[in-house]
VOFI-234022 format. One line per field, with one value per residue: z, x, y of N, C-alpha, C in turn; residue number from 1. Coordinates in pm, 1 decimal, always signed. Each point is the difference from the previous one (the first is absolute). Layout:
BEGIN
nup = (Z;...);
neast = (X;...);
nnorth = (Y;...);
caup = (Z;...);
caeast = (X;...);
canorth = (Y;...);
cup = (Z;...);
ceast = (X;...);
cnorth = (Y;...);
k = (NUM;...);
//
This chain:
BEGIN
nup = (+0.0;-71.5;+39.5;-67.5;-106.3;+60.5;-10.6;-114.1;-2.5;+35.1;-32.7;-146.5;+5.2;-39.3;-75.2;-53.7;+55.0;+97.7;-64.0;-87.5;+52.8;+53.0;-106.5;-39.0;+103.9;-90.4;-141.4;+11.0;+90.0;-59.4;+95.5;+7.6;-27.8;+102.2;+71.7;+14.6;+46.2;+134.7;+14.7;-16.2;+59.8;+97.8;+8.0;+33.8;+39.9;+62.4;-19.9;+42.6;+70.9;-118.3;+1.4;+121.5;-58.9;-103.8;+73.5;+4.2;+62.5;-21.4;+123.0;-56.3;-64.7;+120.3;+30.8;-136.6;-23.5;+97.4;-21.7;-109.4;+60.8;+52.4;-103.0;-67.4;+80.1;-38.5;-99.4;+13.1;-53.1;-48.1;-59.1;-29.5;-1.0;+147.2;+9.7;+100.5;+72.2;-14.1;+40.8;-56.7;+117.8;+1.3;-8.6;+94.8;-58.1;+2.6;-107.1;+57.4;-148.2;+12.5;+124.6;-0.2;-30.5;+80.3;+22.3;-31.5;+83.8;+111.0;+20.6;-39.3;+91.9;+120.3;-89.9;-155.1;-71.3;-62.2;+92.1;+73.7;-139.9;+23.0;+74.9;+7.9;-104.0;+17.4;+106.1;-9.8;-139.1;+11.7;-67.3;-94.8;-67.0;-88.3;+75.3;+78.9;-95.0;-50.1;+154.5;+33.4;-132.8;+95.4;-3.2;-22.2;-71.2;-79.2;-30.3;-41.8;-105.9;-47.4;+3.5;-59.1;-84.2;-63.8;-22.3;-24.9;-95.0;-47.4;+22.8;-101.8;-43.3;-1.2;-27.2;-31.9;-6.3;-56.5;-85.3;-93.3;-43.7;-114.6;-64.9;-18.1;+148.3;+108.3;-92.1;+34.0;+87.9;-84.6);
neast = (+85.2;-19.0;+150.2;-60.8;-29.5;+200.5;+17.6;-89.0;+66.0;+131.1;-21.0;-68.8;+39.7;+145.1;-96.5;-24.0;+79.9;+43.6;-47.4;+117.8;+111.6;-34.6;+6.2;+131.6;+121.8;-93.9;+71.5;+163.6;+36.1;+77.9;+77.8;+43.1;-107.9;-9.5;+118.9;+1.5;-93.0;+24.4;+62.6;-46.7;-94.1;+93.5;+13.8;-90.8;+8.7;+147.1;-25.9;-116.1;+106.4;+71.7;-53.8;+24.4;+130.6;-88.4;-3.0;-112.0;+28.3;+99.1;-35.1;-84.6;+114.8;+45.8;-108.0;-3.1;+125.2;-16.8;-86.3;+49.3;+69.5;-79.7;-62.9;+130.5;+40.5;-131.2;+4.0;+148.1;+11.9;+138.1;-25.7;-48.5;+123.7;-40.3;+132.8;+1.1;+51.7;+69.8;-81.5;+90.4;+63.4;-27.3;+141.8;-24.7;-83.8;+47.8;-83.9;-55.0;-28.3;+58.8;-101.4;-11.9;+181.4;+11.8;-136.2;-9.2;+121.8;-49.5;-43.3;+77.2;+74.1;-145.2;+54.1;-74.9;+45.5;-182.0;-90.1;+121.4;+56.8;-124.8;-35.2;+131.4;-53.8;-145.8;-24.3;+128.7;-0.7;-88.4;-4.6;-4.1;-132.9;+12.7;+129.3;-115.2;-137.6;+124.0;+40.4;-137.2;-31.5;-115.4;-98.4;-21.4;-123.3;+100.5;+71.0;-113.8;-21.9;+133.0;+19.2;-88.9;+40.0;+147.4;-18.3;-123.6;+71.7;+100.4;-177.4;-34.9;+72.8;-23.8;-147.7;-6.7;+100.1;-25.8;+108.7;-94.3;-8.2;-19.1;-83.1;-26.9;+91.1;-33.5;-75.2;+27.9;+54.0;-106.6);
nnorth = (-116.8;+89.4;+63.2;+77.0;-115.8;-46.1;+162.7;+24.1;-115.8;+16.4;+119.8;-61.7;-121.5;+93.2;+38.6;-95.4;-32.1;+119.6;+71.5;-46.6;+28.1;+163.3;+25.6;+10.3;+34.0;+141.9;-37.9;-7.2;+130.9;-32.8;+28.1;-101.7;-23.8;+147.6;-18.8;-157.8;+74.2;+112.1;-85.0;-61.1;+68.9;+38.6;-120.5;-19.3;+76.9;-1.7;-204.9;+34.9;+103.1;-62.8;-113.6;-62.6;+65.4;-22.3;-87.0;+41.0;-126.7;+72.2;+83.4;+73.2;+67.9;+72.3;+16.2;+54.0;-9.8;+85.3;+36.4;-22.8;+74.9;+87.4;+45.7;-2.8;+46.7;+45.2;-27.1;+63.2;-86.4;+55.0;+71.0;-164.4;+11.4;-61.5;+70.7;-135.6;-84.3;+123.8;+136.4;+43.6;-44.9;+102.9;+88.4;+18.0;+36.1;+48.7;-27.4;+123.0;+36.7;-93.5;-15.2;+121.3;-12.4;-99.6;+110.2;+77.0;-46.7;-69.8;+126.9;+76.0;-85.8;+13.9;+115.5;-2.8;-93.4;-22.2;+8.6;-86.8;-64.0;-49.9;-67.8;-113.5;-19.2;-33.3;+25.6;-139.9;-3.1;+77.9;-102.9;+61.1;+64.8;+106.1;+19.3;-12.3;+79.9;+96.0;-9.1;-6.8;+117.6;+71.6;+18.8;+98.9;-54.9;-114.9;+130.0;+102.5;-125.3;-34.4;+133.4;+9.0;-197.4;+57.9;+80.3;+5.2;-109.5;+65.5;+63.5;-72.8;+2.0;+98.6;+5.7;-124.6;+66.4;-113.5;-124.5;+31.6;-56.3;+82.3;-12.2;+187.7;+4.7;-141.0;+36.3;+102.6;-85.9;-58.8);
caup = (+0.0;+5.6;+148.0;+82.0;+34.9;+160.1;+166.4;+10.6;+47.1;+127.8;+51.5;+75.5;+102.2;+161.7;+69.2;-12.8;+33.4;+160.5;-20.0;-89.0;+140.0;+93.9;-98.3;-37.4;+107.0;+61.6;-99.0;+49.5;+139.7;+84.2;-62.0;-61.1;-144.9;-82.1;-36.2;-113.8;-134.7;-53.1;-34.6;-190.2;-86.5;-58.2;-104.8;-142.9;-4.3;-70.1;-148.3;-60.5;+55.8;-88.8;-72.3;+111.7;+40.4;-63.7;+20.6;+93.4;+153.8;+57.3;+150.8;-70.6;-60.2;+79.6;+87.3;-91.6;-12.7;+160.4;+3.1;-70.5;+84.6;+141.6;-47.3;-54.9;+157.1;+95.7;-123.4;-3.4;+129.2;+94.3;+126.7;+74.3;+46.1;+71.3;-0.7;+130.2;+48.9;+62.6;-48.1;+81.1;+84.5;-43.5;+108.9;+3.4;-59.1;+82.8;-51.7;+94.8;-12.2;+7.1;-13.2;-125.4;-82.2;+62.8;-22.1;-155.9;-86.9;-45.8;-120.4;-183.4;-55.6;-22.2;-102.2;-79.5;-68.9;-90.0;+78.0;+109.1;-59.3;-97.9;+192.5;+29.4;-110.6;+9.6;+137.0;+88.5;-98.9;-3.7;-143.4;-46.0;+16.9;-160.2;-24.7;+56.9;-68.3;-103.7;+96.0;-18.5;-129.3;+10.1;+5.8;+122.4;+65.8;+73.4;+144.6;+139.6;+95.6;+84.0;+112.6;+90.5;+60.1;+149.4;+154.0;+55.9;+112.3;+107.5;+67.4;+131.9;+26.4;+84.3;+69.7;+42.8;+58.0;-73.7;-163.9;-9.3;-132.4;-95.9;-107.1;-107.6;-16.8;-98.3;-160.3;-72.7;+17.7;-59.4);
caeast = (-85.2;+35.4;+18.4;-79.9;-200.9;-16.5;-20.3;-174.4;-17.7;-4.1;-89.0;-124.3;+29.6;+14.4;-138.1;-83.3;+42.6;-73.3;-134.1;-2.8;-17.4;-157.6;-104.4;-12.8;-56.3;-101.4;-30.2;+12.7;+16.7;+118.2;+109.1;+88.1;-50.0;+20.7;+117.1;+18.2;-51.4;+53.4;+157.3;-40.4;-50.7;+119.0;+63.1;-93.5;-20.4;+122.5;-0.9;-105.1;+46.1;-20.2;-144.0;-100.7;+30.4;-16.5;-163.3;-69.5;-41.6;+135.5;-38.6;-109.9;+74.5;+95.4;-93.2;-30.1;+99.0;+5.9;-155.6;+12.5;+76.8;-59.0;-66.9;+37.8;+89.7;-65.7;-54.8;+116.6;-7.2;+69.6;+20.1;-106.2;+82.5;+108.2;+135.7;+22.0;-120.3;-84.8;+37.7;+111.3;-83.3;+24.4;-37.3;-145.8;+37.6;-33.5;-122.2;-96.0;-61.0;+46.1;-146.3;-87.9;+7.7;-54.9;-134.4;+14.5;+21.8;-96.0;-153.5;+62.8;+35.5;-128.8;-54.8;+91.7;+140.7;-28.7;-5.9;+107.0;+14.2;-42.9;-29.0;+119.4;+70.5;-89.9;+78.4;+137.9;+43.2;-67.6;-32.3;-148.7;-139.9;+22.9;+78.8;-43.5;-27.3;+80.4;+130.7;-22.9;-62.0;-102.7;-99.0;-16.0;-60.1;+38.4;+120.3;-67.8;-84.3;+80.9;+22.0;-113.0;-70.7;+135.0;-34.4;-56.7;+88.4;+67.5;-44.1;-121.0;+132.2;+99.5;-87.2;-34.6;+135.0;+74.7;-81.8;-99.4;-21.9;-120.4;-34.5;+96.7;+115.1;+36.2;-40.4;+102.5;+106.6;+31.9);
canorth = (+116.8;+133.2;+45.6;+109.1;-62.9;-96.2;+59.8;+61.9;-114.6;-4.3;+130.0;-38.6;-106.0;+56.7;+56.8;-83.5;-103.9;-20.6;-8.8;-114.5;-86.7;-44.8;-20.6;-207.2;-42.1;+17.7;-92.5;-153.5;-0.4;-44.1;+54.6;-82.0;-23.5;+132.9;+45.6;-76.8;+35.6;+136.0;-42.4;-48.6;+148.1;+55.3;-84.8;+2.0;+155.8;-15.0;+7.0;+82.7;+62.9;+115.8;+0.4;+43.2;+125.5;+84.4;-28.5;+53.1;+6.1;-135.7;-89.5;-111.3;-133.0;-110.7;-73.6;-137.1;-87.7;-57.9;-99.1;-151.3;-80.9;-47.5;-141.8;-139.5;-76.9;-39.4;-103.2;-155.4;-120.2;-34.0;+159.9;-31.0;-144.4;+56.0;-83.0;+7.5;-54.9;+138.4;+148.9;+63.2;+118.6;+121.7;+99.0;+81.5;+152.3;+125.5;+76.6;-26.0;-19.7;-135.7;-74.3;+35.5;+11.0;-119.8;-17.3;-0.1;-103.0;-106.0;+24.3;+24.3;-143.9;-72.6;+30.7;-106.5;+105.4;+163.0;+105.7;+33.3;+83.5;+153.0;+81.8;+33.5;+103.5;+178.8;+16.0;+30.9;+12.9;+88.1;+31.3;+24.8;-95.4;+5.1;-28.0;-125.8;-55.0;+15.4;-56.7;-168.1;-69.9;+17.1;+68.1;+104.1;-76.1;-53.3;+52.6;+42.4;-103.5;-79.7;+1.5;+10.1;-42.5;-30.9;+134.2;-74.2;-85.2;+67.2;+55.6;-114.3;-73.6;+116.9;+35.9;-106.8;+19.7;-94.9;-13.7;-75.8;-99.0;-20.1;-94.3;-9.3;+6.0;-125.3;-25.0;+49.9;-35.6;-75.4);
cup = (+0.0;+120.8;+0.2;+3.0;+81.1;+65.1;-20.7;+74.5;+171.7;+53.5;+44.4;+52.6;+171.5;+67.3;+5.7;+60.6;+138.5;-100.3;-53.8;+124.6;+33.2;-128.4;+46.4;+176.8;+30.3;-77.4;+98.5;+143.3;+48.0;-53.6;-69.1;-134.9;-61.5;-64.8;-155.4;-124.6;-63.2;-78.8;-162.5;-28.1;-31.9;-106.0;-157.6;-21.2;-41.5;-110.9;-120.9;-29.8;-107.8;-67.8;+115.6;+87.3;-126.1;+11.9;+34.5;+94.9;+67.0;+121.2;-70.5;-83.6;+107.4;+104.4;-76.5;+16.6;+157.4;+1.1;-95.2;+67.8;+141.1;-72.9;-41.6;+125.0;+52.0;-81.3;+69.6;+137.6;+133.8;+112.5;+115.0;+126.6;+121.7;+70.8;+103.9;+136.2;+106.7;-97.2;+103.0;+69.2;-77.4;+122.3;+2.3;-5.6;+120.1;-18.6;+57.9;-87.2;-77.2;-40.1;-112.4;-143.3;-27.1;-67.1;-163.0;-112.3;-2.4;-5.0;-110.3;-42.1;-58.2;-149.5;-93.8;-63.1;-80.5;+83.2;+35.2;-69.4;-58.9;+148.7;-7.7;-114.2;+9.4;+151.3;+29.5;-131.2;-11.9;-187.3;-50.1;-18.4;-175.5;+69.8;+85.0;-100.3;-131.5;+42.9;-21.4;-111.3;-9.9;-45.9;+143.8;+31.4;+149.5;+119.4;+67.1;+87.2;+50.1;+141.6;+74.5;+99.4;+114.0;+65.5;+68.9;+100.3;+96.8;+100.9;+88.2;+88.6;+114.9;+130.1;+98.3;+56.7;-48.1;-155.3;+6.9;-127.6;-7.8;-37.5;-134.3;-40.1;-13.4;-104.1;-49.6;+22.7;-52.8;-179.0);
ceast = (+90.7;-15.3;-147.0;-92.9;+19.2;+0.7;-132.7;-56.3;-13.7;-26.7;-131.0;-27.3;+21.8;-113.4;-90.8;-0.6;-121.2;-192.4;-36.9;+6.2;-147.2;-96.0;+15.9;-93.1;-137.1;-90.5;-39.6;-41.0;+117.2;+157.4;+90.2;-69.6;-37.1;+92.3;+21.3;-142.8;+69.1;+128.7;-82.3;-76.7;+106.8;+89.9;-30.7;-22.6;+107.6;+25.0;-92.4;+2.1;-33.5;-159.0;-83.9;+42.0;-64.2;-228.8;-89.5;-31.9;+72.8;-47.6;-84.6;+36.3;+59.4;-107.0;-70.9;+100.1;-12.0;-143.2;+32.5;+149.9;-38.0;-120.0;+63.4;+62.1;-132.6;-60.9;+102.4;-76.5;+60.3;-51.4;-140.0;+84.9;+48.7;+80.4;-21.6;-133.5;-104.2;+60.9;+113.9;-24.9;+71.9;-1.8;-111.3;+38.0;+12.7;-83.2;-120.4;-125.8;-21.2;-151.2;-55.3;+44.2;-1.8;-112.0;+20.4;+47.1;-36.4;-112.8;+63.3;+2.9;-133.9;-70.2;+55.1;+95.6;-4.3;-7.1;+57.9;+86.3;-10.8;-13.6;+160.9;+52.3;-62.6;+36.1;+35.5;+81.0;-23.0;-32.1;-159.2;-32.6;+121.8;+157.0;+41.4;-2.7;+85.4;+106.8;-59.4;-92.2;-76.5;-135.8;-9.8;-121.1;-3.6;+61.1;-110.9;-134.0;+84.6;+15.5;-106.7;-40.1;+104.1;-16.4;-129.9;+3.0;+77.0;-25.3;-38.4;+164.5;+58.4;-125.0;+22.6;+137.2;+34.3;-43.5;-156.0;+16.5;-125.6;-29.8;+27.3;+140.3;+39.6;-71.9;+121.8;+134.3;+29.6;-14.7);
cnorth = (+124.4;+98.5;+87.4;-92.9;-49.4;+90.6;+17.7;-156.8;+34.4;+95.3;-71.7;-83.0;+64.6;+111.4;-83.6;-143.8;-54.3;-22.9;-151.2;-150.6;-9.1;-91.6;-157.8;-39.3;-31.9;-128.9;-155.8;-35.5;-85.0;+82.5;-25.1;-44.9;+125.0;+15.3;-66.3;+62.5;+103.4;-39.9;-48.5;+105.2;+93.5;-37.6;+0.5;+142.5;+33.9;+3.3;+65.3;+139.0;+143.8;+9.5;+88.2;+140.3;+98.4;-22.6;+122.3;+33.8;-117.7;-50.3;-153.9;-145.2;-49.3;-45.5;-122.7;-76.3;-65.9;-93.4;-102.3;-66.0;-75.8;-131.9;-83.9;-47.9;-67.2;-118.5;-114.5;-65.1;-30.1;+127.2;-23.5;-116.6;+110.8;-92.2;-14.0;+11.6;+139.5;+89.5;+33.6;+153.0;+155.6;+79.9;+101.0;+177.3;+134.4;+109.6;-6.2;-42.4;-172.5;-6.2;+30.5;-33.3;-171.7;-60.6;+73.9;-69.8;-135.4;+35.1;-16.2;-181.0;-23.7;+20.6;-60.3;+101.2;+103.4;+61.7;+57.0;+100.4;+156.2;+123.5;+73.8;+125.1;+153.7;-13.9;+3.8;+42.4;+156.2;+36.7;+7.2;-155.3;-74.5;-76.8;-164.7;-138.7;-55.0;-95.7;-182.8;-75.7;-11.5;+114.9;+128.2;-65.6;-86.7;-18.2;+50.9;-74.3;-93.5;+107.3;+58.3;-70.8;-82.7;+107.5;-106.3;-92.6;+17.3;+89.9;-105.8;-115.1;+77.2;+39.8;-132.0;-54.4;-114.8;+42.0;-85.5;-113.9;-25.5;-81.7;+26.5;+34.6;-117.9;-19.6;+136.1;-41.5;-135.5;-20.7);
k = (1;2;3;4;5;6;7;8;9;10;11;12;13;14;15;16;17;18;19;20;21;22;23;24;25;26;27;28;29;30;31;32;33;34;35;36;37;38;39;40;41;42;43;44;45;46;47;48;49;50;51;52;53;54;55;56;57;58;59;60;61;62;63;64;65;66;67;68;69;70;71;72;73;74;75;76;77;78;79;80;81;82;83;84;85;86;87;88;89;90;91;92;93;94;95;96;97;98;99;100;101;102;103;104;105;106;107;108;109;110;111;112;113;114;115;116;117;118;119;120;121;122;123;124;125;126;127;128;129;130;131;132;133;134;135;136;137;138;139;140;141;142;143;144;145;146;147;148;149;150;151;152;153;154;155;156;157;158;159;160;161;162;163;164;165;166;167;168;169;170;171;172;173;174);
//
């Protein structure tokens, strides 16, 4: 790559990076499988580098590239295998706000992956209804009854201080 498209590279990578973390996180909910998304959306962004530094709405191309990464990890099989006979304990955070952010995120797990999706990109993403929709191949349609109906959930998930399971979150989760 050519020195200036690798510094317009890492300019935006180095502002963008902390938001791209929360995205995946808020995606997968675990950290260690954030990290490993943000690490191949960058990658592929890299190599994409000159096509997708001249786009429209570059955030948008790189939240697309991050949502078909967090789906194909979640397609492999294996990323359903855990190594070892428990979860390894994790030190516990010094963030007071731990619970809540606790309870959001297994509301966020309880929803299926459109939703979750589309909730994490207009919210914690803070992107339009149009660049939501442009980031995962979709209809603006689509993006604003998908999250209509994951706000929803996530109201009644968060009211009811646990996740609920639907009936039609298991018919959408499968």
């Amino acid at each position: 790559m050519r020195p200036d498209l690798e510094r317009e590279y890492v300019d935006y990578v180095t502002v963008r990076l902390p938001r791209l973390h929360r995205t995946a996180y808020l995606l997968c909910a675990d950290t260690f499988q954030a990290d490993d998304i943000v690490q191949a959306t960058l990658t592929a962004l890299y190599v994409s580098w000159k096509r997708a530094s001249v786009a429209d709405n570059l955030d948008g191309y790189v939240h697309r590239i991050m949502v078909r990464r967090y789906l194909d990890e979640r397609r492999r099989s294996w990323s359903k295998v855990l190594l070892g006979d428990r979860v390894p304990d994790l030190a516990a955070s010094a963030d007071h706000g731990t619970e809540v952010r606790d309870e959001l995120v297994t509301a966020l797990r309880s929803l299926p992956k459109g939703q979750r999706a589309v909730v994490v990109l207009r919210y914690f993403g803070d992107l339009s209804v149009e660049a939501t929709a442009e980031a995962l191949g979709c209809s603006t349609g689509n993006v604003k009854s998908q999250c209509s109906r994951g706000l929803a959930a996530l109201r009644t998930a968060l009211d009811a201080g646990h996740p609920v399971a639907t009936a039609e979150t298991a018919r959408n989760r499968s």
